[in-house]
C-alpha positions in Angstrom: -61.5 -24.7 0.5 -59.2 -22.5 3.0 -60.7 -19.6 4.1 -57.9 -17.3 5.1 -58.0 -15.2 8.0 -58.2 -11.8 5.6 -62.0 -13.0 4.5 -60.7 -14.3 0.6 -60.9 -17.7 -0.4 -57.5 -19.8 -1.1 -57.2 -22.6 -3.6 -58.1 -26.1 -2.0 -55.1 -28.2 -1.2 -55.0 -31.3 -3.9 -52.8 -34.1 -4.7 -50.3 -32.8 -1.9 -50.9 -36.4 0.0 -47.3 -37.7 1.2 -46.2 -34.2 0.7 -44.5 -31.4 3.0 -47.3 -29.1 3.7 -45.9 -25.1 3.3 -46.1 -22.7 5.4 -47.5 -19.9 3.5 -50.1 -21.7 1.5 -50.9 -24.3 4.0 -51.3 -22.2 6.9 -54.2 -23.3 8.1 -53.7 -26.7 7.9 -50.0 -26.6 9.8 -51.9 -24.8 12.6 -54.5 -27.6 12.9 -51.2 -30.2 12.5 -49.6 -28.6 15.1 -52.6 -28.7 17.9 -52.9 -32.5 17.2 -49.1 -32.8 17.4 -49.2 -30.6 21.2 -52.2 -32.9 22.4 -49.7 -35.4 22.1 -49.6 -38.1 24.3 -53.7 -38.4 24.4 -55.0 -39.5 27.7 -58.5 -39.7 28.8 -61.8 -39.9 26.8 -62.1 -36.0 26.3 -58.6 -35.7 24.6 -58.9 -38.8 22.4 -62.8 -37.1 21.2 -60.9 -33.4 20.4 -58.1 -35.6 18.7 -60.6 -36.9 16.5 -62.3 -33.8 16.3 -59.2 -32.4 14.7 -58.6 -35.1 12.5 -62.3 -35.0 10.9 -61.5 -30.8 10.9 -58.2 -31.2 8.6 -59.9 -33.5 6.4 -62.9 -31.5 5.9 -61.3 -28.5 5.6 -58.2 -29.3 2.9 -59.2 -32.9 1.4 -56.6 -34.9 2.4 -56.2 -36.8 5.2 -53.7 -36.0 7.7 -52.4 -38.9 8.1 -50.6 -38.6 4.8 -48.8 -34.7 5.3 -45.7 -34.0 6.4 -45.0 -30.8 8.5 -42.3 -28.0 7.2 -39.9 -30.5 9.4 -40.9 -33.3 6.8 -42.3 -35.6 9.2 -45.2 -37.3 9.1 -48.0 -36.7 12.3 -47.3 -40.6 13.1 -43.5 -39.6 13.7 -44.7 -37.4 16.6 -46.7 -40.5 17.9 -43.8 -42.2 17.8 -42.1 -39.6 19.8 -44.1 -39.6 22.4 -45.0 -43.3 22.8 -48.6 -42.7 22.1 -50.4 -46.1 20.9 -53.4 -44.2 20.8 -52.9 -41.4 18.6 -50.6 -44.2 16.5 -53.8 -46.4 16.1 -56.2 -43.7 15.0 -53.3 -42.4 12.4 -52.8 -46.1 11.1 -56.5 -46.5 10.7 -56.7 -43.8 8.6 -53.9 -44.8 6.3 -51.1 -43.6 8.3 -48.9 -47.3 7.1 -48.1 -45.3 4.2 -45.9 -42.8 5.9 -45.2 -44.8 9.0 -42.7 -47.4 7.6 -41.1 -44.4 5.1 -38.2 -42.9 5.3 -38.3 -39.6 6.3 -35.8 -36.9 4.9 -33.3 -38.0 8.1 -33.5 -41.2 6.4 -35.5 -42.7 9.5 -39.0 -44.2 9.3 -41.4 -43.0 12.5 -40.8 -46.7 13.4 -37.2 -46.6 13.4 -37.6 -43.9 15.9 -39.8 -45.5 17.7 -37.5 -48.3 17.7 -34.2 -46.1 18.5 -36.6 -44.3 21.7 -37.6 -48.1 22.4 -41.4 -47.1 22.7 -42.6 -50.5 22.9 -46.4 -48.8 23.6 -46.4 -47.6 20.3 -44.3 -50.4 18.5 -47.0 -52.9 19.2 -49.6 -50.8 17.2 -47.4 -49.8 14.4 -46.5 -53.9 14.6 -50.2 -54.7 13.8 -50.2 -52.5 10.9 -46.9 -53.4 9.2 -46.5 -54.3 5.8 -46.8 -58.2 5.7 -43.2 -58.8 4.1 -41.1 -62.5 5.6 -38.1 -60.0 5.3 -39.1 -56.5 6.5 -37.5 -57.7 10.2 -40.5 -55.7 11.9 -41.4 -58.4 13.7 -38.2 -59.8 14.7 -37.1 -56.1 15.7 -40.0 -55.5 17.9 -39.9 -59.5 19.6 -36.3 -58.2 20.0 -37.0 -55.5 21.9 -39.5 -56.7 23.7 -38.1 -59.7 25.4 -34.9 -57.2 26.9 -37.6 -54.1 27.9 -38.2 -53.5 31.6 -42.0 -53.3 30.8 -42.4 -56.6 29.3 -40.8 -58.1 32.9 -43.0 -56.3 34.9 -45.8 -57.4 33.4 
């Protein structure tokens, strides 16, 4: 259950998976959204622990797992992984179910990989790549080997 800031107790948030979280009646869980989306991309060994942190603390406190919400933007937490080319926070998302909402359309009509794609954040493409839907004619793969054989960091490698 939410415990809101005035001391009452709030319903708990069910069956709102794959849903846009609001503002009012979601408050807490935004505000926990939006520190995982500003930690964003995770770096050394003490962010990646807090991430988790925050991850374990959303679940725990609304009973869903974040890697199924949507923010009052409508996107998904893996979108902002996607924004900012973070293959960590992509593979912790994706392990904990994030596929569904990864390879969806958002409201713009763009998945979190398409934008990952249009930003040509091969860092994170290569995770999302390992969790893709196994389809012979999704074009993941053929996007991402695409992309990969004209980036700059594939020749410097």
């Amino acid at each position: 259950m939410i415990r809101p800031a005035g001391g009452g107790v709030s319903r708990p948030l069910r069956n709102k998976a794959g849903r846009r979280l609001d503002p009012e009646e979601d408050s807490e869980a935004l505000n926990i959204f939006r520190r995982m989306v500003r930690m964003m991309p995770l770096g050394d060994g003490r962010e990646i622990k807090k991430f988790e942190t925050y991850l374990r603390k959303f679940y725990s406190r609304v009973n869903i797992p974040v890697a199924t919400v949507r923010d009052e933007r409508d996107r998904p937490l893996i979108w902002y992984a996607a924004e900012y080319d973070d293959p960590i926070a992509a593979d912790l998302l994706l392990s904990l179910g994030a596929a569904v909402t990864a390879f969806a359309p958002t409201p713009s009509g763009r998945t979190p990989y398409q934008h990952a794609m249009d930003r040509r954040h091969v860092a994170v493409l290569t995770v999302f790549r390992a969790y893709a839907p196994r389809r012979s004619n999704d074009g993941i793969s053929e996007d991402l080997d695409d992309l990969l054989a004209t980036s700059p960091q594939s020749s410097s490698a």
